[in-house]
SERORO-357252 format. One line per field, with one value per residue (C-alpha): x, y, z; residue number from 1. Coordinates in nm, 3 decimals, decimal comma. Layout:
BEGIN
c1: c(X:...)
c2: c(Y:...)
c3: c(Z:...)
k: c(NUM:...)
REM end
This chain:
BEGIN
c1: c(4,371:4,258:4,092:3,892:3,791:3,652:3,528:3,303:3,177:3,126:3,129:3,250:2,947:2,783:3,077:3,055:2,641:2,663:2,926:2,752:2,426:2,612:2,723:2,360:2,250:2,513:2,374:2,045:2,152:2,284:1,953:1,814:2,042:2,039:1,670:1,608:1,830:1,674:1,316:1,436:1,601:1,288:1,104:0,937:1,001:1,303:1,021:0,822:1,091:1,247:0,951:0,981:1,341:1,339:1,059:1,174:1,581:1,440:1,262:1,540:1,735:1,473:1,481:1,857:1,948:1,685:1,857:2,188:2,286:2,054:2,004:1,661:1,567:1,226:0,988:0,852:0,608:0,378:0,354:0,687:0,694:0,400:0,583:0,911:0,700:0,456:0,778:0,931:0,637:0,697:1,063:1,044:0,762:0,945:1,291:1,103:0,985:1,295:1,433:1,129:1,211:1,600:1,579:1,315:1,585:1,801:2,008:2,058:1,854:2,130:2,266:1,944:1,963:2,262:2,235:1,933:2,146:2,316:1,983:1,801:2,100:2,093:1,681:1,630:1,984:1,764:1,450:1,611:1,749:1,476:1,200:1,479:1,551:1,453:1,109:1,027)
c2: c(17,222:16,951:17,232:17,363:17,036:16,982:17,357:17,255:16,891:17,011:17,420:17,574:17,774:17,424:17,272:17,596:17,563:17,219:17,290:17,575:17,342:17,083:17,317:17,469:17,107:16,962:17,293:17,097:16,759:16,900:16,985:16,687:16,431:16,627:16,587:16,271:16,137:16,305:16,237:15,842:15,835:15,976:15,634:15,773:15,507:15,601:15,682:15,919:16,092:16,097:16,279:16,521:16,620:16,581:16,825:17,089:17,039:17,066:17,391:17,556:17,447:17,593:17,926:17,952:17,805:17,961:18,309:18,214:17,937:17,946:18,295:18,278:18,673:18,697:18,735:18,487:18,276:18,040:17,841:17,764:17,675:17,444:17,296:17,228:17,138:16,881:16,689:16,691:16,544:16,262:16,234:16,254:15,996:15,782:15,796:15,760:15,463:15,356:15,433:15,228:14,942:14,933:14,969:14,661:14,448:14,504:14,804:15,071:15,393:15,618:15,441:15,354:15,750:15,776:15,521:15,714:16,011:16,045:15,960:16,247:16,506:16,425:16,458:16,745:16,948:16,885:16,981:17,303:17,371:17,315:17,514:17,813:17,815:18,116:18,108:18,219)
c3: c(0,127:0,390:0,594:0,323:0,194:0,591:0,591:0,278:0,433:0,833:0,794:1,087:1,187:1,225:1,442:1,699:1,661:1,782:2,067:2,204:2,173:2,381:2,667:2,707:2,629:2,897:3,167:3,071:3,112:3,468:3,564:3,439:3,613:3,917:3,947:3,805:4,043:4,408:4,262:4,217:4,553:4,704:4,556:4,291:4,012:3,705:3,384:3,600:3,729:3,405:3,248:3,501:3,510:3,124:3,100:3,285:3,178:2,772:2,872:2,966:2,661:2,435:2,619:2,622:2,278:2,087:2,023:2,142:1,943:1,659:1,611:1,584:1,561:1,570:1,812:2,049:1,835:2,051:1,743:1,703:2,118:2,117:1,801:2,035:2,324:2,129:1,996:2,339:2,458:2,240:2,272:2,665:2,676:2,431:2,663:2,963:2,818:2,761:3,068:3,249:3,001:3,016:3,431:3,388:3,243:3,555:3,470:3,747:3,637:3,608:3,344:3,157:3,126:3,014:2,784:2,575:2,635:2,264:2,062:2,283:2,178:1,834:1,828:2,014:1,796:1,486:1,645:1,741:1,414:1,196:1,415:1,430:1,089:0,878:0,801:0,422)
k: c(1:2:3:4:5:6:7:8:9:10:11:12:13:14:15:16:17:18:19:20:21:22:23:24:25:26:27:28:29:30:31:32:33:34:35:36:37:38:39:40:41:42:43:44:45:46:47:48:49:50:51:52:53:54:55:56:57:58:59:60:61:62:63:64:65:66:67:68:69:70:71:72:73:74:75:76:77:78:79:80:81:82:83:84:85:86:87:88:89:90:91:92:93:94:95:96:97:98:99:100:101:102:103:104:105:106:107:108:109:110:111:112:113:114:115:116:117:118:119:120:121:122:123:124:125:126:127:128:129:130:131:132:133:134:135:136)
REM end
């Protein structure tokens, strides 16, 4: 009775969605860190770098997650990329400004990352699922 009552609130399709999006999301992250961090020991300063790991880590994610997770089935739609891409724009700007800004206030950079971290997942899960979604 419990289970069902959960099932109806948090359905389970949307619990495995959301795990699978964190391990692709988390392969991303990987990427992400990986970079971010060599490009900042190599002196370039923690928003720049951050834009560019960012922007290649959230690429990936689209390409993987799209079909795989969402089970988006139709073709490739440049629309529906540029739509993705224009958004991360914003969100990677908006967390490398972040990053820039928390680093400013003494904070080493790999943990002004991290700290934007769960507001970035949450953004770019919703972003994913509402461009996927089943088009009318």
């Amino acid at each position: 009775m419990v289970v069902a009552r959960l099932d109806r609130l948090l359905p389970r399709r949307r619990v495995l969605s959301v795990l699978r999006f964190a391990v692709v999301s988390g392969t991303g992250l990987a990427i992400d860190v990986v970079l971010f961090f060599g490009l900042v020991q190599a002196s370039m300063r923690a928003g720049f770098a951050n834009l560019i790991s960012a922007a290649l880590a959230v690429t990936f994610v689209y390409f993987v997650s799209a079909r795989r997770i969402f089970a988006y089935e139709g073709r490739f739609l440049l629309p529906l990329f540029c739509i993705y891409l224009g958004y991360q724009a914003a969100a990677v700007a908006l967390a490398s400004w972040a990053v820039d800004s928390i680093v400013a206030h003494g904070a080493a950079p790999i943990l002004a990352k991290g700290l934007v971290l769960p507001v970035t997942f949450t953004a770019n899960y919703l972003c994913m699922a509402f461009i996927t979604a089943k088009k009318a």
